[in-house]
C-alpha positions in Angstrom: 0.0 0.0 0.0 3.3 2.5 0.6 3.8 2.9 -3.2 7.7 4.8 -2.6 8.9 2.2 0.4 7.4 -1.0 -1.3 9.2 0.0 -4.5 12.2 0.6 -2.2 12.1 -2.8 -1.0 11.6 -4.3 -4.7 14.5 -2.3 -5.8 16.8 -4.0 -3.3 15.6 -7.3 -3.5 15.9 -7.5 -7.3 19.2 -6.4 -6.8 20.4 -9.4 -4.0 18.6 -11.8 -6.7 20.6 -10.5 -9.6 23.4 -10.8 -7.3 22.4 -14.5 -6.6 21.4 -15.6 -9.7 18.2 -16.2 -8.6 16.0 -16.2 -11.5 12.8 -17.0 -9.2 13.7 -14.1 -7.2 14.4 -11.8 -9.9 10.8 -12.5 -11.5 8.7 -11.8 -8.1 11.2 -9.1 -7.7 9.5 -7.7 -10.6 6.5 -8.3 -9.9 6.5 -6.3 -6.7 8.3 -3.5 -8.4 5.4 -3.5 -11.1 2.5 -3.6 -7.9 4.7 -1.0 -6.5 4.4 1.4 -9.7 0.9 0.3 -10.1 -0.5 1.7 -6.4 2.0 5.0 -7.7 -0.2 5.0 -10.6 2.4 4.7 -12.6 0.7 2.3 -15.0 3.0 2.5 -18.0 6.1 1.5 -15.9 4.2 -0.6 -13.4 2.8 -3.0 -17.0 6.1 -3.0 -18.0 7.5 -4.8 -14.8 4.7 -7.0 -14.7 5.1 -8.4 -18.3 8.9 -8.9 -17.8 8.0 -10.5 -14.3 5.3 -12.7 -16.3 8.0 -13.7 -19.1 10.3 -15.1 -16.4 7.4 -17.4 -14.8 6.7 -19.0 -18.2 10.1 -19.3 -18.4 9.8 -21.0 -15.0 7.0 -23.0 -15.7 4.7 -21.7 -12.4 1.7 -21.7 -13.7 0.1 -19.6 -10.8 2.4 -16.5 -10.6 1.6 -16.6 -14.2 -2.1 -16.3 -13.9 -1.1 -13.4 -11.4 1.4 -11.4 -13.7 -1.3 -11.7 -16.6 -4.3 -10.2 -14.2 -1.9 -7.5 -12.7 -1.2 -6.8 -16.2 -4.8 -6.8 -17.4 -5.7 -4.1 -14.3 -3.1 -1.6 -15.7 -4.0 -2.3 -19.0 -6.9 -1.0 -18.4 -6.2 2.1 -16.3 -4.3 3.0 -20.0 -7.4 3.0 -21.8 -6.6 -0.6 -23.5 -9.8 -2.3 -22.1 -9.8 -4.9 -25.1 -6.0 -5.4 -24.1 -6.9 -5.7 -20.8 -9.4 -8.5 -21.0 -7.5 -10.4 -23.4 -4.9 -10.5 -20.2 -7.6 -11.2 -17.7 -9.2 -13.9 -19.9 -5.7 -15.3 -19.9 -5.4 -15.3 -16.4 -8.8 -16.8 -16.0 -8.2 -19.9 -18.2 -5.1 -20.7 -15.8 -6.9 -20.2 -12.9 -10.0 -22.8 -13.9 -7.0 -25.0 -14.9 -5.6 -25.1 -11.5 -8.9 -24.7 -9.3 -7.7 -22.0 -7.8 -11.2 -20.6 -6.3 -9.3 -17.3 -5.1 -8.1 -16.5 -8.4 -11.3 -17.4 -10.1 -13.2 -14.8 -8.3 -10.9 -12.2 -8.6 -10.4 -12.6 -12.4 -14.5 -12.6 -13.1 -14.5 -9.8 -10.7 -11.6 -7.9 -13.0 -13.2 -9.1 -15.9 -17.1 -7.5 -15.4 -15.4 -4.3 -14.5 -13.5 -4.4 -17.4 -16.7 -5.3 -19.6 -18.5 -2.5 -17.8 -16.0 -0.2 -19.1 -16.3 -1.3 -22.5 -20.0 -1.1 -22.2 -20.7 -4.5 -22.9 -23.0 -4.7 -19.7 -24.8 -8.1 -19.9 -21.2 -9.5 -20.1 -20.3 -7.0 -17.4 -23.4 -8.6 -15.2 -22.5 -12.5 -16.3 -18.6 -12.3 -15.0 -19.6 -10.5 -11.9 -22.4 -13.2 -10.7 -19.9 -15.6 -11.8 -17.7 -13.5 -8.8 -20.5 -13.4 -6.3 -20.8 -16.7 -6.0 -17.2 -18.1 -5.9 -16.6 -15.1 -3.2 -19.5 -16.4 -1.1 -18.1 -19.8 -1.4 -15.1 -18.5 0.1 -16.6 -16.6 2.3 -14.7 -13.3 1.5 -17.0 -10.8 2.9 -14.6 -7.8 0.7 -15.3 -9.7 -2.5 -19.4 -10.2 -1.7 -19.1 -6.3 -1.2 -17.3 -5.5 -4.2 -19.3 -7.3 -6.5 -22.6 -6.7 -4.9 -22.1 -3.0 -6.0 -20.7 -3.8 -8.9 -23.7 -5.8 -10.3 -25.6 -2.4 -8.5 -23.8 -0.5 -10.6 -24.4 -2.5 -14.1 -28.4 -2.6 -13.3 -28.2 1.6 -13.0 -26.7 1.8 -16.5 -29.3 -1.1 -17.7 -31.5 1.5 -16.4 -33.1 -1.0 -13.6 -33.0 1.2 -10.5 -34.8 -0.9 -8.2 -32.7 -3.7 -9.1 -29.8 -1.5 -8.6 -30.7 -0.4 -5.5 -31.5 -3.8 -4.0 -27.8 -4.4 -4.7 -26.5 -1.6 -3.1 -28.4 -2.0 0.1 -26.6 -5.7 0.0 -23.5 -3.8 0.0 -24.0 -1.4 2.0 -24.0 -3.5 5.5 -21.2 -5.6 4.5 -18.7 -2.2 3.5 -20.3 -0.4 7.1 -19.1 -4.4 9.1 -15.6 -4.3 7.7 -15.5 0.1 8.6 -14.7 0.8 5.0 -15.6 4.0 5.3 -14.8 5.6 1.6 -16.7 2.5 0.0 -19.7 3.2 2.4 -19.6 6.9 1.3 -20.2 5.4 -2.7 -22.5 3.1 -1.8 -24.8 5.6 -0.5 -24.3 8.2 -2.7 -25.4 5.0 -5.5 -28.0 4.5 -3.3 -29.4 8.0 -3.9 -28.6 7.9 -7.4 -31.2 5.1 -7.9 -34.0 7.3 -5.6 -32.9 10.5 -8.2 -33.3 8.6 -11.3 -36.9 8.0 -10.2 -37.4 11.5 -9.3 -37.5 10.5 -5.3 -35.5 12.9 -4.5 -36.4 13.3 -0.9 -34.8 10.0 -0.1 -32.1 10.9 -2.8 -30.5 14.1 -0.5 -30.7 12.6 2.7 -28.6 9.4 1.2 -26.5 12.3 -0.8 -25.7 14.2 2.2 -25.1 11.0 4.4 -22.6 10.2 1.6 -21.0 13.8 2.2 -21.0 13.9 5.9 -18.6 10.8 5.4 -16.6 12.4 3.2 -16.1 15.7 4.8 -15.0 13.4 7.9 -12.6 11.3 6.1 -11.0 14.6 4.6 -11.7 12.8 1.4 -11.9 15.4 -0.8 -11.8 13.3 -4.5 -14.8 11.7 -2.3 -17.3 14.7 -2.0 -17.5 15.7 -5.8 -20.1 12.9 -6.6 -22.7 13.5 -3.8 -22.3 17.3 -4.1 -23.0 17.2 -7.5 -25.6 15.3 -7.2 -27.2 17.5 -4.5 -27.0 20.5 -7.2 -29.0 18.4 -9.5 -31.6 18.0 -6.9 -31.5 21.5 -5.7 -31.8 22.8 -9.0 -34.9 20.4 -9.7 -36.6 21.8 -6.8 -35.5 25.7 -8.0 -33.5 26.1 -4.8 -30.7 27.6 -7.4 -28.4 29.5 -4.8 -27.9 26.0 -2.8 -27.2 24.0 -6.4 -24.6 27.2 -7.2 -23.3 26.6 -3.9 -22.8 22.9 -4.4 -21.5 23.2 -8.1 -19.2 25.7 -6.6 -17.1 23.4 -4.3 -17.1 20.6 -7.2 -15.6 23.3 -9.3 -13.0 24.4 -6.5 -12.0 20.3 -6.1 -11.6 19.5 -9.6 -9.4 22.4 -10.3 -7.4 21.5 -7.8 -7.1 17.8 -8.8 -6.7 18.9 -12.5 -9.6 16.9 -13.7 -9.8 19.0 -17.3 -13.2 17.0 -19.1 -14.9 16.8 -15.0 -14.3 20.6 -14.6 -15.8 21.4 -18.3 -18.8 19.6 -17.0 -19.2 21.3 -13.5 -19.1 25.0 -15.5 -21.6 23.8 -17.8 -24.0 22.9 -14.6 -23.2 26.0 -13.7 -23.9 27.7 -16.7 -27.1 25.9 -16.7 -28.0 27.1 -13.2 -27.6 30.8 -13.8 -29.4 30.5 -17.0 -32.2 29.6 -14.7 -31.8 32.4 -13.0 -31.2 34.5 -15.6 -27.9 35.9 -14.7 -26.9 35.7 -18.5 -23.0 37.2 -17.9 -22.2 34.6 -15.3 -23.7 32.1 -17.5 -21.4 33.3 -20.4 -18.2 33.2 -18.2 -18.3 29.8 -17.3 -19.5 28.5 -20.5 -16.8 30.2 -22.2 -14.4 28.7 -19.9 -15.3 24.9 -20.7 -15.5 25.9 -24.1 -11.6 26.6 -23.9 -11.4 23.1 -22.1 -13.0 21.0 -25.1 -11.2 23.4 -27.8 -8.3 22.4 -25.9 -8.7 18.6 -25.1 -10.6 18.4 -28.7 -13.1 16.6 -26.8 -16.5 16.9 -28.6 -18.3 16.2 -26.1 -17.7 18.9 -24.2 -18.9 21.2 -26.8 -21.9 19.5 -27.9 -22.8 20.5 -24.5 -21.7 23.7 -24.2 -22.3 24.9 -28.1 -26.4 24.3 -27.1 -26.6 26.2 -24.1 -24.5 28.9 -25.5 -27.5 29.2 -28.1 -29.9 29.4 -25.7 -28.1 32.1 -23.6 -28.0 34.1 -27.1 -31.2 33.3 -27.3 -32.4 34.6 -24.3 -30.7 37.6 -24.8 -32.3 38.4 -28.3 -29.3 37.6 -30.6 -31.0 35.1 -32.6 -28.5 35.2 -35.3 -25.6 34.5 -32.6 -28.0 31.7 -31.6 -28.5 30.3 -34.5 -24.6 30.4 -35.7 -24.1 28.4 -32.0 -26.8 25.6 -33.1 -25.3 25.2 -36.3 -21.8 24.3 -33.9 -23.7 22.3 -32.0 -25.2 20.3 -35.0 -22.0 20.0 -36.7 -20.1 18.6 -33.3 -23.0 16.0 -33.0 -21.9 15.0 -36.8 -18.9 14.6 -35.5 -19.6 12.5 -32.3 -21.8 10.2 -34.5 -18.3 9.4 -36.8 -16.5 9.2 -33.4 -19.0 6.3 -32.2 -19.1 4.4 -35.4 -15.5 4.5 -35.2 -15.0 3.2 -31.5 -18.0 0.3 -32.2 -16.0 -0.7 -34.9 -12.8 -0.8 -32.8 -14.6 -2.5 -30.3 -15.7 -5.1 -32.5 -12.3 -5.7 -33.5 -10.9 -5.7 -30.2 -13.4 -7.7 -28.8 -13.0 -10.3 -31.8 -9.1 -10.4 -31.0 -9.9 -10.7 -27.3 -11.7 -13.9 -27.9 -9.6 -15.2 -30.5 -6.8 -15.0 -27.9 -8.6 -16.4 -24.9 -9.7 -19.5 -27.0 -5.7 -19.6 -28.1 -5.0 -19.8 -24.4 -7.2 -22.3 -24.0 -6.0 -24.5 -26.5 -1.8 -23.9 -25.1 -3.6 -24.8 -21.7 -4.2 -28.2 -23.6 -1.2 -27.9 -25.0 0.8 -28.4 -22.2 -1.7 -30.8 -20.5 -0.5 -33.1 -23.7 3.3 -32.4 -23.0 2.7 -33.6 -19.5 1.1 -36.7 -20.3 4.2 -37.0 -22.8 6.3 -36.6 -20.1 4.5 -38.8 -17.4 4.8 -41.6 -20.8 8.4 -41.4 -20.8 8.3 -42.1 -17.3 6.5 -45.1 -17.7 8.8 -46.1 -20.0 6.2 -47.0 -22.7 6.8 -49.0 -25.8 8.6 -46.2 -28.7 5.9 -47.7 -31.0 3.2 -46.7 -29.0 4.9 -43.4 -27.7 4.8 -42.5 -31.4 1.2 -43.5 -31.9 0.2 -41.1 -28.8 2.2 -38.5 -29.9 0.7 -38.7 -34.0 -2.7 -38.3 -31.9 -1.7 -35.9 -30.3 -0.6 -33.5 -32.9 -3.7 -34.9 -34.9 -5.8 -33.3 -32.2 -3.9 -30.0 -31.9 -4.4 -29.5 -35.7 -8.2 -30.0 -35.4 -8.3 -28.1 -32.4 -6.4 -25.2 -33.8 -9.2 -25.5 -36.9 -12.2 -25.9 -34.4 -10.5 -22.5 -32.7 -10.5 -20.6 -36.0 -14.0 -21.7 -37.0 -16.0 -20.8 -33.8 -14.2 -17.7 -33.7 -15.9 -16.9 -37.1 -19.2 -18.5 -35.2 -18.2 -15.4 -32.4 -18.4 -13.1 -35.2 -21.3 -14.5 -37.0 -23.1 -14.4 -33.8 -22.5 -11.0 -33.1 -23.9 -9.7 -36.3 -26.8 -11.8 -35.9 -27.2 -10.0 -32.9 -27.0 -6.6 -34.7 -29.7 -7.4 -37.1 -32.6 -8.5 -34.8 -35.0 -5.7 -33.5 -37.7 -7.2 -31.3 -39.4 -9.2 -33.7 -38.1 -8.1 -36.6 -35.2 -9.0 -38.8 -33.1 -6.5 -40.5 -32.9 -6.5 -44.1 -31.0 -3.3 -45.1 -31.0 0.2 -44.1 -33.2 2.4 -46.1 -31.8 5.8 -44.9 -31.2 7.7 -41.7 -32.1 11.1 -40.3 -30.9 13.1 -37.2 -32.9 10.8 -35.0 -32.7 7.6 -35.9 -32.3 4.9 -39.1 -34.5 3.6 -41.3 -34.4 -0.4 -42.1 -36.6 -2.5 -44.7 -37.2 -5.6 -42.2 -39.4 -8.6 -41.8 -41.6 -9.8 -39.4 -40.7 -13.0 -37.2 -44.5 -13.0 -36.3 -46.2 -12.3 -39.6 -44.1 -14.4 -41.8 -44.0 -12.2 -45.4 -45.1 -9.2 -44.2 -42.1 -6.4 -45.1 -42.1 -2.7 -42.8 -39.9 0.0 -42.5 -38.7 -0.4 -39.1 -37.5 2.7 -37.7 -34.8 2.9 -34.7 -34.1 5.7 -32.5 -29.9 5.8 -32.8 -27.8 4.4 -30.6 -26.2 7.7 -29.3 -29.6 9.1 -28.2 -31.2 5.9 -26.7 -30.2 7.4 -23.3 -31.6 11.1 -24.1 -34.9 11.3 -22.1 -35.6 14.2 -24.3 -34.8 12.7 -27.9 -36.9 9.0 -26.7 -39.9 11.1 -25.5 -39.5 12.9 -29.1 -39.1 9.6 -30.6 -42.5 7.9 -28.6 -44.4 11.0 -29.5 -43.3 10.6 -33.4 -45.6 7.2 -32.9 -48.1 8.8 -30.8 -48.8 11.4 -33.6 -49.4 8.8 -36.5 -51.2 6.7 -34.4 -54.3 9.4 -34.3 -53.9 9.5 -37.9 -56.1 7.4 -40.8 -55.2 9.1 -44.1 -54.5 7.0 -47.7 -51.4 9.7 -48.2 -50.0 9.4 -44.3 -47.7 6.5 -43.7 -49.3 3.7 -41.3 -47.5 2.8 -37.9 -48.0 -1.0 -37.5 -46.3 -1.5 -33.9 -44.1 0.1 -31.8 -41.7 -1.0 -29.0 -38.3 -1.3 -27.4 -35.7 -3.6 -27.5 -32.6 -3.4 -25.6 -33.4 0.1 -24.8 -33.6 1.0 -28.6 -36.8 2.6 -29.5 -38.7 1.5 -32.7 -41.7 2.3 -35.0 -42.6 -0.5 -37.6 -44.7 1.4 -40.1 -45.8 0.0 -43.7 -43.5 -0.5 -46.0 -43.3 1.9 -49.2 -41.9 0.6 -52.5 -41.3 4.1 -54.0 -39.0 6.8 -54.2 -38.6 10.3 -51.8 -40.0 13.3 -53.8 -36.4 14.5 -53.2 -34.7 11.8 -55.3 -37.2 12.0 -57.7 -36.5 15.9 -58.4 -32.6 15.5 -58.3 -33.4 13.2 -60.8 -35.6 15.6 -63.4 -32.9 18.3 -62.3 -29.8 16.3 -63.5 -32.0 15.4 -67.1 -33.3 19.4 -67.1 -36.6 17.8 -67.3 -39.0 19.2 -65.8 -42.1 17.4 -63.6 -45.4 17.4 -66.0 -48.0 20.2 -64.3 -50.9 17.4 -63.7 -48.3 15.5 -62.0 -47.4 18.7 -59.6 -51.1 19.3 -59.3 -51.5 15.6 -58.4 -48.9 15.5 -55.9 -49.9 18.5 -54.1 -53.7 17.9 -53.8 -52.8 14.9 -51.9 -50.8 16.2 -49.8 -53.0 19.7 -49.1 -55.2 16.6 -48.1 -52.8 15.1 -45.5 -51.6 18.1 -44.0 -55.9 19.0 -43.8 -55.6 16.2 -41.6 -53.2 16.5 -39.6 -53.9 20.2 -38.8 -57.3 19.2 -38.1 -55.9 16.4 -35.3 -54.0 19.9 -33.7 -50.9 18.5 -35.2 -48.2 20.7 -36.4 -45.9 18.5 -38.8 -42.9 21.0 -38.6 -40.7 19.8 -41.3 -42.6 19.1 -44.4 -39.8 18.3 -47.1 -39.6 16.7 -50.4 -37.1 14.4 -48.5 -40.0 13.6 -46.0 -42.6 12.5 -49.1 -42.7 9.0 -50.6 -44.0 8.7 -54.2 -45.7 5.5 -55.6 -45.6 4.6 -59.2 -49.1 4.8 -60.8 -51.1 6.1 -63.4 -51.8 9.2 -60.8 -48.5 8.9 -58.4 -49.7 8.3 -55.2 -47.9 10.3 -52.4 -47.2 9.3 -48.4 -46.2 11.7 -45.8 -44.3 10.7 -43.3 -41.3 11.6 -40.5 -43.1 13.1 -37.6 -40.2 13.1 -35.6 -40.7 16.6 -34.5 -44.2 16.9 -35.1 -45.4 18.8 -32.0 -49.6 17.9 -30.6 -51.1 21.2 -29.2 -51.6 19.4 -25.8 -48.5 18.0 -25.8 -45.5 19.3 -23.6 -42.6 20.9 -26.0 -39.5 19.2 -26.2 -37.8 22.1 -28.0 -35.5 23.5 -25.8 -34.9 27.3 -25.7 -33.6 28.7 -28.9 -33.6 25.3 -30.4 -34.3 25.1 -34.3 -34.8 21.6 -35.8 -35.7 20.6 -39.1 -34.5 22.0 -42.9 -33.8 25.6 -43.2 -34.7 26.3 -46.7 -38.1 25.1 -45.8 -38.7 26.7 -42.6 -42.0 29.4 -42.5 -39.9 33.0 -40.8 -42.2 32.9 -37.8 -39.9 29.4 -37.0 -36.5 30.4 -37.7 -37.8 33.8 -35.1 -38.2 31.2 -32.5 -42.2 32.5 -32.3 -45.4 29.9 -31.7 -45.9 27.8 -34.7 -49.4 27.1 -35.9 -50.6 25.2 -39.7 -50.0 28.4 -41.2 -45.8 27.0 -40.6 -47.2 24.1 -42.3 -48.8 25.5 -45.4 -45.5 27.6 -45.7 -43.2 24.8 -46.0 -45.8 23.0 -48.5 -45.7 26.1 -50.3 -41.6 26.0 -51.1 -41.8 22.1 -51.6 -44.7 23.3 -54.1 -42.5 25.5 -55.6 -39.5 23.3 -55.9 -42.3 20.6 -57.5 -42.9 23.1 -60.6 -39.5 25.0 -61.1 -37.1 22.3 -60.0 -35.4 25.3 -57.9 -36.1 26.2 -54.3 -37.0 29.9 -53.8 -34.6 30.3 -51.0 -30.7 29.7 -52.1 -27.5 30.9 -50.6 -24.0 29.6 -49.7 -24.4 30.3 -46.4 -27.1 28.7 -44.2 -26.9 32.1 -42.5 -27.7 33.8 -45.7 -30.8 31.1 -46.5 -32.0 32.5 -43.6 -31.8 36.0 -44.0 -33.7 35.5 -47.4 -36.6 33.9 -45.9 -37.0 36.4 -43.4 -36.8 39.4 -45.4 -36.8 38.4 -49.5 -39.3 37.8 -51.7 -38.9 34.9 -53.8 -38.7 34.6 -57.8 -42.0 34.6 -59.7 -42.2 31.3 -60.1 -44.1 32.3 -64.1 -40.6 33.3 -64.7 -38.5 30.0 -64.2 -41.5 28.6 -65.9 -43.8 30.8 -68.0 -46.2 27.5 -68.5 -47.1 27.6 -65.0 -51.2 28.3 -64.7 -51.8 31.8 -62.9 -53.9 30.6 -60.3 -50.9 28.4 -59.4 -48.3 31.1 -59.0 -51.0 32.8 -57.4 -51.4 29.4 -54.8 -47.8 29.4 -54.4 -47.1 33.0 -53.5 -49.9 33.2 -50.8 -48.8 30.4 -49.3 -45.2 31.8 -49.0 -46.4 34.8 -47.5 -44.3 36.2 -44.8 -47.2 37.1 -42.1 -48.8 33.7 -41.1 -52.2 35.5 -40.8 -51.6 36.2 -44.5 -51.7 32.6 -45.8 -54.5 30.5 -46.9 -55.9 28.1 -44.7 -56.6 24.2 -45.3 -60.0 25.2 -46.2 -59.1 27.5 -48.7 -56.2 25.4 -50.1 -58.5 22.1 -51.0 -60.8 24.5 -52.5 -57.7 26.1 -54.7 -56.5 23.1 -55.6 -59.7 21.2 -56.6 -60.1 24.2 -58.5 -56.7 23.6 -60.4 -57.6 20.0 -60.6 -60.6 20.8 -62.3 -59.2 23.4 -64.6 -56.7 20.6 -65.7 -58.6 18.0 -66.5 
């Protein structure tokens, strides 16, 4: 536990063995100096010891001490950030220690290994390696270990987003930390505890466990051990509104993390700052601080530090009337979520790789663990003094069984990987057939149903990155809420809706057609243009749908070509669909301050000035999409999303008789009112069918 003095020791002992030519000594000599380094947290230097110590066991042929030197290795492996590396070593130690029985070793490698899962995310294996550790440790007896794991399953059922399983856990723990007086884990535990009455919005419960946490803390002179519950108090505090107490909490977090150095932690205690006097609506304070962690994640080039902080600096501009400042800071903020959603593809992909190579390896271990059990029956024959005839005979078996072995090795590690895809293209009951496309808030997939054998849908899945956002999964149940109150031939159909491994999903019909979008590109790169009953078609229909909708107190908020689905016919038949952020008039907004989603071009001005949207937003974005149907051109164009939205604001758009003198008056006539600046100004759905039916009329 005396990192400096334990190394000491090491150093001389290595020393005398050297001296001695003791290679035994020399490699637990080692050892010690790595264990030594490793309670320095000196990692790098400490893995280095350990592997040399672990070379000199195999050398040595004991077994044990190299089970040891691989699991010491795998610890500091993975305080360097190399968790696949990590539980390739554990995994290695494992295998030896099931080969020799030894119980001890057992439970402490599962124990390694489901924290070392946990940190990769993989959580169910996280949760099956630390049972496995539970119930060797209560074999044993080892109150310490029953402690350990019990709150590290508790901590693997809060991320599986099980809080009263969690918390079941943790009150297992709790006792058996309070009976040995290990008084910084019982500080943990209970600040756990209250996490799992917080999550559930118990927060009475939550600050008395909080500040029990605290008070333990503070008496320990712990001060790494009070950032957690105080930081959780300002969450609760600022819940309630009691925003001077959360300041004053978020305040002392900030003071300890400076002064431990913690760069990404203090970013994240200035943003809860920022936050808090946002509330309060101390703008310059709430400026300051987000400024500051914006220097942190500029610095660290972490992104998501200024996902973060690039939103809430919006909404302060916001606040303050700048919408332009606040609009430039939401553009940040969707291009750093761009780039976090390359960043995750990217690590799942080196996960998968890693992971692949950490199970290739342990089955590799496996099979040397055979390996030698063969050389040691080889030996114990040549003891025997066996016939040569029949020592070769053994031996030919042998290597006949190594061979297959090595083969059965290769194969179910393409099995592993064959397995894992599987995994990957199950949803519920559906299986995944390909992706179809993918928007902000989740993908598209053409699937089949396990349950209705034959029957295609378009299944779509909230993304993996903002499964956990409370806000983006209500966003993403409401999109299914909205459709379900609908029954319209040109609105897409929601068939069922569900979750599987916390992964929201909508399964609505399946359409074999192509997005208005596509299909203009298309015209566009031939110069052709759409045929004028065809344009007329198209946007009866959908003046129909949006009727609907409006008529349900639906808003659609981001009616797109991109968002319409065109059948082949006779007459094209056109679907509407992507309600994502489609917004009920009883429902609560989930649009946070200053927040602008959807496609700028077709925004109505009234949404881009952050004011009250009503079907009057709607009928404007119809109008551009009716706009780009006829002329192949949108009526807003810049370089500049900034300039885009200057021009729908303030600029009128081109006749549209002038990109195309053919167009019928009453048309152009349609298409200007419903691009009319003032809301008030625009024709309603009333006055739209009756247009329209006029047109239709007037074509035929």
């Amino acid at each position: 536990r005396d990192g400096p003095r334990g190394q000491a020791y090491a150093e001389r002992a290595l020393a005398l063995a050297e001296q001695h030519g003791d290679a035994r000594g020399v490699a637990t000599a080692r050892k010690n100096r790595g264990l030594a380094r490793m309670v320095q947290e000196d990692y790098a230097g400490g893995l280095q010891e350990m592997q040399a110590a672990h070379e000199l066991f195999v050398s040595l042929g004991d077994r044990l001490e190299e089970g040891k030197t691989l699991g010491y290795s795998g610890l500091m492996l993975g305080h360097l950030g190399k968790l696949w590396e990590a539980i390739e070593a554990i995994q290695g130690a494992l295998a030896i220690y099931r080969e020799l029985d030894d119980a001890m070793g057992i439970a402490a490698a599962t124990n390694n290994l489901g924290v070392a899962y946990f940190n990769v995310g993989d959580y169910q294996e996280a949760l099956r390696y630390n049972l496995e550790s539970l119930t060797h440790e209560e074999a044993l007896g080892r109150t310490i270990g029953i402690a350990n794991n019990l709150n590290s399953i508790g901590n693997i059922y809060c991320r599986l987003d099980e809080q009263l399983k969690a918390r079941e856990y943790f009150q297992r723990a709790l006792p058996l930390f309070e009976a040995l007086d290990e008084k910084a884990a019982v500080a943990k535990v209970l600040n756990n505890i209250g996490n799992t009455f917080e999550q559930r919005d118990e927060d009475g419960p939550a600050l008395d466990y909080f500040e029990r946490s605290l008070s333990i803390a503070l008496a320990l002179g712990r001060r790494e051990l009070e950032t957690n519950p105080r930081n959780n108090m300002g969450i609760v505090f600022k819940k309630r509104k009691q925003y001077e107490r959360a300041l004053e909490q978020y305040l002392r977090v900030a003071e300890i993390r400076t002064a431990q150095g913690a760069r990404a932690d203090i970013a994240g205690t200035y943003h809860n700052l920022a936050e808090v006097y946002l509330l309060q609506g101390r703008h310059a304070e709430a400026l300051r601080y987000l400024e500051m962690a914006r220097a942190i994640g500029v610095e660290t080039r972490s992104n998501e530090i200024l996902d973060g902080v690039y939103r809430l600096l919006s909404d302060v501009h916001h606040d303050l009337g700048d919408d332009r400042k606040a609009y430039e800071y939401r553009v940040l903020y969707g291009e750093t979520r761009e780039k976090m959603l390359g960043e995750q593809r990217s690590r799942i992909m080196a996960e998968l790789a890693g992971k692949y190579e950490a199970d290739k390896r342990a089955r590799e271990i496996a099979l040397l663990g055979k390996d030698n059990e063969l050389l040691r029956r080889d030996a114990e024959i040549h003891r025997l003094k066996l016939g040569r005839t029949r020592l070769l005979a053994w031996l030919a078996a042998a290597v006949a069984a190594l061979v297959i072995g090595a083969a059965l090795v290769t194969f179910r590690s393409y099995l592993y990987l064959l397995a894992f895809w599987k995994k990957r293209t199950f949803i519920g009951h559906y299986r995944i057939e390909e992706e179809i496309t993918s928007g902000g808030m989740g993908v598209v997939y053409r699937a089949t149903s396990l349950t209705h054998p034959g029957t295609t849908v378009a299944l779509k899945v909230i993304r993996d990155e903002l499964a956990a956002d409370e806000e983006q999964r209500q966003r993403f149940i409401n999109e299914g809420r909205i459709i379900d109150a609908l029954d319209h031939p040109n609105i897409v159909k929601v068939l069922d809706r569900g979750e599987h491994n916390q992964r929201l999903y909508i399964a609505m019909e399946y359409l074999a057609g192509r997005s208005l979008a596509r299909i203009l590109q298309d015209h566009a790169s031939r110069g052709q243009l759409v045929p004028l009953p065809v344009c007329t078609a198209v946007l009866a229909q959908l003046v129909d749908a949006v009727g609907t909708i409006h008529s349900k107190g639906i808003v659609h908020r981001d009616i797109t070509p991109a968002n319409v689905i065109v059948l082949e016919g006779v007459v094209p038949t056109v679907k509407l669909l992507d309600f994502g952020i489609a917004k009920l008039d009883t429902a609560t907004t989930l649009t946070a301050a200053g927040e602008i989603l959807g496609t700028i071009s077709y925004m109505a001005p009234e949404r881009l000035q952050l004011r009250e949207l009503t079907p009057a937003s709607d009928v404007f974005s119809l109008g551009v999409l009716t706009y780009e149907l006829v002329t192949l051109h949108k009526p807003f164009v810049a370089d500049e999303p900034v300039a885009v939205l200057k021009q729908v604001l303030t600029r009128e758009p081109v006749d549209p008789a002038l990109v195309r003198p053919e167009t019928p008056p009453p048309l152009v006539s349609l298409i200007t009112a419903m691009l009319r600046k003032d809301p008030a100004a625009r024709p309603s759905d009333e006055e739209l069918r009756h247009h329209v039916a006029r047109l239709a009329a007037e074509a035929a």
